[in-house]
C-alpha positions in Angstrom: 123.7 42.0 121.2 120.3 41.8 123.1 116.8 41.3 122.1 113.8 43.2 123.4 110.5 42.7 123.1 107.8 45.5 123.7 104.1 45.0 125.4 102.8 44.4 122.2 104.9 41.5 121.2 107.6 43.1 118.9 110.8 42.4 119.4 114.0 44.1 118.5 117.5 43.9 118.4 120.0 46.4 120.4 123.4 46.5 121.7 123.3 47.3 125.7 126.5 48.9 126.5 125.4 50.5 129.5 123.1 50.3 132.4 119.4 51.7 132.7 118.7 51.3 129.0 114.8 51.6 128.5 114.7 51.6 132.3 110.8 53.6 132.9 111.2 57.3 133.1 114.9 57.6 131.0 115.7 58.5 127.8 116.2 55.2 125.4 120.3 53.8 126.1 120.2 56.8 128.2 123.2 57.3 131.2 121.8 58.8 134.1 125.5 61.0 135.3 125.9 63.0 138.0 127.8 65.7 137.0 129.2 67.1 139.7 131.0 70.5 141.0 130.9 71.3 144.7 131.2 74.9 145.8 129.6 75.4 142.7 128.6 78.9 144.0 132.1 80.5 144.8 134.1 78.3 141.9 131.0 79.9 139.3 134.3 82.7 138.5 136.5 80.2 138.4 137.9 77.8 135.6 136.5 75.1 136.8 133.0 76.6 137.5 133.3 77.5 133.0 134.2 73.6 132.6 131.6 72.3 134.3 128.9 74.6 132.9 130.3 73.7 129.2 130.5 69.7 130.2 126.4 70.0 130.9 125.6 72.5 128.3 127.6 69.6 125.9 125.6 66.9 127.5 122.2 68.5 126.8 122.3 68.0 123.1 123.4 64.1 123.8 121.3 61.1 125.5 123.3 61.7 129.0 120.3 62.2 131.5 122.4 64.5 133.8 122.0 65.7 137.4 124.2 68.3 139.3 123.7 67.6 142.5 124.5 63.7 145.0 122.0 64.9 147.1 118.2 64.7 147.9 116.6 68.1 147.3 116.9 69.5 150.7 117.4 69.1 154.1 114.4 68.1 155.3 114.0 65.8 152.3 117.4 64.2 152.8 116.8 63.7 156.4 113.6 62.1 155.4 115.1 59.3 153.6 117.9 58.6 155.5 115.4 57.7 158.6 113.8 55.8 155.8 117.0 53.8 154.7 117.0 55.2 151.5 120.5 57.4 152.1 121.5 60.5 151.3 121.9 60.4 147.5 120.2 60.5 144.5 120.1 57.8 142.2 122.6 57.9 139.0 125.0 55.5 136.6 127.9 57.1 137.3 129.7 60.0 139.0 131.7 62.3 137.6 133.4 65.3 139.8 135.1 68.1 139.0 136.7 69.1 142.6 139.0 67.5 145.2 137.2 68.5 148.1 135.0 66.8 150.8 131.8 66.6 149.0 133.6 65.0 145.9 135.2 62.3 148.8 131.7 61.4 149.9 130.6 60.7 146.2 133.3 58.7 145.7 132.8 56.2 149.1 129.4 56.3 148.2 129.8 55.3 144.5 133.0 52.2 145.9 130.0 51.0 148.1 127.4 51.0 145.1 129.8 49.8 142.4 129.1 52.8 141.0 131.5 54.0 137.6 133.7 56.5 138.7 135.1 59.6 137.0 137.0 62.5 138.4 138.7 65.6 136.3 141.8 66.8 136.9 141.4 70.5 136.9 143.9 70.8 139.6 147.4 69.5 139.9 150.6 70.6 142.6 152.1 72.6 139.8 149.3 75.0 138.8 148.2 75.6 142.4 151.4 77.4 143.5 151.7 81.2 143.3 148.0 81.4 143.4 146.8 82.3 146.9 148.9 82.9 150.1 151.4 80.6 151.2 149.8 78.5 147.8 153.6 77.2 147.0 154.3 76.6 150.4 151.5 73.7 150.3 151.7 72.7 146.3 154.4 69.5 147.6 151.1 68.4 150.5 148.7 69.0 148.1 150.6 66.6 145.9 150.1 63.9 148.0 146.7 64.4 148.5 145.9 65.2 144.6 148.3 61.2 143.8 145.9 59.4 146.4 142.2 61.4 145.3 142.5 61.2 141.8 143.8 57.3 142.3 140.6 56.6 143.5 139.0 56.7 140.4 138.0 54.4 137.8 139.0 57.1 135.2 140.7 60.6 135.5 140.4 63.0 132.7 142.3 66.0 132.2 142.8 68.7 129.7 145.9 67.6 128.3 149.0 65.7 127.9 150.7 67.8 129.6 148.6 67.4 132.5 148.4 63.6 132.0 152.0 63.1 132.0 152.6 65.2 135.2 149.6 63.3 136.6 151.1 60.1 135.3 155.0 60.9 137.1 152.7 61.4 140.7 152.0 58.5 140.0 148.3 58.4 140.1 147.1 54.9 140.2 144.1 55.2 137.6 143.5 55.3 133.9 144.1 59.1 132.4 142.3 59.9 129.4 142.3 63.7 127.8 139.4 65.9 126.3 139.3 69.4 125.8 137.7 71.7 128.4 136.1 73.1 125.0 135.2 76.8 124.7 131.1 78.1 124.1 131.6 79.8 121.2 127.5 80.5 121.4 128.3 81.8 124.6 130.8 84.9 123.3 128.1 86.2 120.3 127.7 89.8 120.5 130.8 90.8 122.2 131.7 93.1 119.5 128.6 95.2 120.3 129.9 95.6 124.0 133.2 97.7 122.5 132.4 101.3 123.0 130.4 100.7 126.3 133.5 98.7 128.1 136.1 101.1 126.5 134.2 103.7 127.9 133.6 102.0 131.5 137.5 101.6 131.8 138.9 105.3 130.0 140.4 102.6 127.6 141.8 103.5 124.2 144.3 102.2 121.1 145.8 99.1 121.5 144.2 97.4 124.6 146.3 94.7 125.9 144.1 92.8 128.0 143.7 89.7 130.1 140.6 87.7 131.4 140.3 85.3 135.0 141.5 85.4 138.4 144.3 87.5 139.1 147.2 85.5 139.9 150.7 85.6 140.0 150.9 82.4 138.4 148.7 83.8 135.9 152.0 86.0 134.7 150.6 89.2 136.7 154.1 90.9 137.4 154.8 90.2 133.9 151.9 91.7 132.7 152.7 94.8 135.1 156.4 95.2 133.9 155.6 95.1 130.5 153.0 97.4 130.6 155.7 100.0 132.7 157.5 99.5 129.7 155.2 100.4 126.9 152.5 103.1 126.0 149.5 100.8 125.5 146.7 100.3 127.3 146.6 97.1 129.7 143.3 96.0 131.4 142.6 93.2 133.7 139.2 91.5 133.3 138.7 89.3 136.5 138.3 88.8 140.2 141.4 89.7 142.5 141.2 88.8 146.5 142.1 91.2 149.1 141.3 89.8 151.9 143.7 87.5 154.1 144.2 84.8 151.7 145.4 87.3 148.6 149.3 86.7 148.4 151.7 90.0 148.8 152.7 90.1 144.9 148.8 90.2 144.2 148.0 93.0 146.6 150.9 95.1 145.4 150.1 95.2 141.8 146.2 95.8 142.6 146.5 98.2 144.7 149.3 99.9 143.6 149.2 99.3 139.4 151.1 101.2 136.6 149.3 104.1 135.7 148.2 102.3 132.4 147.1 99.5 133.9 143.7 98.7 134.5 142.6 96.1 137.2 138.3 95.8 137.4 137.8 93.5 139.2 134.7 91.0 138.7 132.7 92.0 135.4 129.0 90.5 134.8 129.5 89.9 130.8 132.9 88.5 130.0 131.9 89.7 126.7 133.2 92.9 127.3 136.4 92.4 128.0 136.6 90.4 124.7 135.3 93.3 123.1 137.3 96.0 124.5 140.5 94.4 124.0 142.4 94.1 120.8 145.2 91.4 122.0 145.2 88.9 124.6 148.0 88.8 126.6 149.2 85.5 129.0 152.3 85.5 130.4 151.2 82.6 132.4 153.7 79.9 134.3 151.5 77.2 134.0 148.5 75.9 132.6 146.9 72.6 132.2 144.9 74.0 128.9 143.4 77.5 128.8 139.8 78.2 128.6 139.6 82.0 128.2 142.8 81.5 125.6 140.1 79.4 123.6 137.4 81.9 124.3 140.0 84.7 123.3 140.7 83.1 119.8 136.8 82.4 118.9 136.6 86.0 119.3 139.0 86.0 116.9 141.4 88.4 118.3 145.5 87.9 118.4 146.7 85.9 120.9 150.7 86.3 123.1 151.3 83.5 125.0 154.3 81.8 127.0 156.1 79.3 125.5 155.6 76.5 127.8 155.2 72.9 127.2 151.1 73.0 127.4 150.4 75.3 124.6 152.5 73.6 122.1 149.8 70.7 121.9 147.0 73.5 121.3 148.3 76.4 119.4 151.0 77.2 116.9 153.5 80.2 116.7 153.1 82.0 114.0 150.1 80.6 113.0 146.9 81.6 115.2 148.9 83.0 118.0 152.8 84.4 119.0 154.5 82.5 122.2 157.3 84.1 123.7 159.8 83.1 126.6 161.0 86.5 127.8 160.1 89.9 128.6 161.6 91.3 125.9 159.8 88.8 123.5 156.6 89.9 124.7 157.7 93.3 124.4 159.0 92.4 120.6 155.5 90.9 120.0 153.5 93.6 121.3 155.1 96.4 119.5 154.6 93.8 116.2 150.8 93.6 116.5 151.0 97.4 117.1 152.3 98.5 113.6 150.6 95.8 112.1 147.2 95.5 112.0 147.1 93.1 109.0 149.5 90.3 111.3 146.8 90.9 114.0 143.5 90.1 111.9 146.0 87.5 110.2 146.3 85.9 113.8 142.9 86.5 114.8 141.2 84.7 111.6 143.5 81.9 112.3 142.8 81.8 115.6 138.9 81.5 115.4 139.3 78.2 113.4 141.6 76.9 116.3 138.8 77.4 118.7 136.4 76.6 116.7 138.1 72.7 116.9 137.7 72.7 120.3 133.7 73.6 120.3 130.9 71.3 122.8 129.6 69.1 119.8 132.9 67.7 120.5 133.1 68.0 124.5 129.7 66.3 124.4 130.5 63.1 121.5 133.8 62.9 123.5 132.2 62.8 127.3 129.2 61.1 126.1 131.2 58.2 125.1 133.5 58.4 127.8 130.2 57.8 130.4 129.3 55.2 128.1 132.8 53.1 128.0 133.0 53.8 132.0 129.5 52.3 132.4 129.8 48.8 130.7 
């Protein structure tokens, strides 16, 4: 406890648990926290790219001051102060960064040379990297190594999960681990009913619609999803970005470009709303997952939910309940054909599943976050 006094002589009594509090220009016991997502461009389609938008659309309704960028505002300006001594960063209380990469490495030796807090988020682990891109198993084990000695860097790592922490925590990374939900924007989904017709149309799309949302991976379940729509009559659509290029592994070029005649791959779509209202049951026959974001986004839409019964999901969602998890092919197949002749279990699973997500909204990703900066910063 701390007593302040104001230019005219009154004087008042305030914890300080964190730096920068009443400092000129900031927000009172305001955190000035870069938030921080290199890339941000080509990762905006990705999972982390949604994080990182919901972590600073949480933060604006707290007293977190946050900017998304280390850097001066341009190259000239950067340059500038440099010759000046000021360095190439902006001023903040603490860093927080949601990639491994270069950029994220500067921040950090810049923020161990300031005594700067630091936080960085786990998005990314060995396990959920494999089977993504080309030859993406063949690195997972080197990535490992370089995931156990970046993340141990930090003052704290967060993660999605406990899941994620404990496969962090057998690395071992040498850091605290704390979990928070990734959240969902529910605000972000409104309307998507209205977008029906329109994508149903866009796609030839009709009955049933199985359907899936992100970037087309084998991980993801993709040959799953392909062999169980072989096997079935419904329609399956695809709602994501796919590469082609180099980089694109064989299993995800063979399904794209050569799909089951009722299924549907677009490609990138501009309104992720449609594909939430187009479809009727989300289907993820993923391997891994450190949480889930479009599973949340699935369930505030309140549609019914099939997902693989892997270790993840059972802190999250429960069978039965607000969603069905199987573990084989023809358990997905079983639950499918379920939803199918009954609509009542799907608006059942659905309901349910809308006050699942509805627990994981940004009121909480921004109380949570906004007192993790604060504990970090003391």
């Amino acid at each position: 406890m701390a007593e302040y006094e104001t230019f005219t002589g009154e004087r008042y009594a305030f914890c300080l648990p964190f730096r920068w509090a009443f400092s000129p220009g900031r927000r009172a016991l305001g955190v000035r926290a870069l938030n921080y997502l290199e890339l941000e461009g080509p990762l905006q389609r990705s999972g982390w790219g949604t994080a990182a938008a919901q972590q600073r659309a949480a933060l604006a309704d707290t007293d977190i001051d946050v900017v998304t960028s280390p850097w001066r505002d341009d190259l000239l300006s950067t340059a500038r102060s440099i010759a000046a001594g000021d360095g190439a960063f902006r001023d903040f209380d603490l860093a927080h960064c949601n990639a491994p990469g270069p950029g994220s490495l500067a921040v950090a030796r810049h923020a161990h040379q300031n005594d700067i807090p630091l936080v960085l988020h786990a998005h990314m682990t060995a396990e959920d990297f494999g089977e993504s891109f080309r030859f993406s198993s063949e690195i997972a084990p080197l990535l490992e190594r370089y995931l156990r000695w970046f993340y141990s860097q930090a003052d704290l790592v967060l993660c999605p999960s406990t899941y994620t922490k404990n496969v962090l925590e057998a690395y071992p990374v040498d850091a605290p681990i704390e979990t928070i939900t990734n959240g969902v924007d529910i605000d972000s989904l409104a309307g998507h009913e209205a977008l029906r017709e329109e994508y149903r149309d866009r796609y030839d799309l009709d009955g049933m619609v199985v359907f899936a949302l992100g970037n087309v991976f084998e991980r993801k379940g993709l040959t799953d999803f392909c062999r169980l729509a072989e096997s079935t009559d419904y329609d399956f659509a695809w709602f994501g970005p796919y590469d082609t290029g180099p980089q694109a592994s064989p299993v995800v070029k063979r399904w794209t470009q050569n799909p089951p005649q009722n299924v549907t791959f677009t490609g990138w779509i501009d309104d992720k709303r449609g594909a939430f209202g187009a479809g009727d049951v989300y289907l993820f026959p993923t391997k891994n997952e450190n949480q889930g974001i479009a599973v949340l986004e699935a369930m505030a839409c309140g549609k019914a939910v099939v997902l693989s019964d892997i270790p993840v999901f059972e802190e999250f969602f429960t069978h039965g309940e607000d969603c069905l998890k199987c573990s084989s092919r023809a358990e997905f197949r079983e639950a499918l054909d379920r939803l199918s002749d009954d609509p009542g279990l799907r608006e059942r699973l659905g309901r349910n599943a809308r006050e699942t997500a509805a627990e994981h909204g940004l009121e909480r990703v921004g109380d949570e976050l906004s007192r993790i900066y604060r504990d970090v910063t003391v």
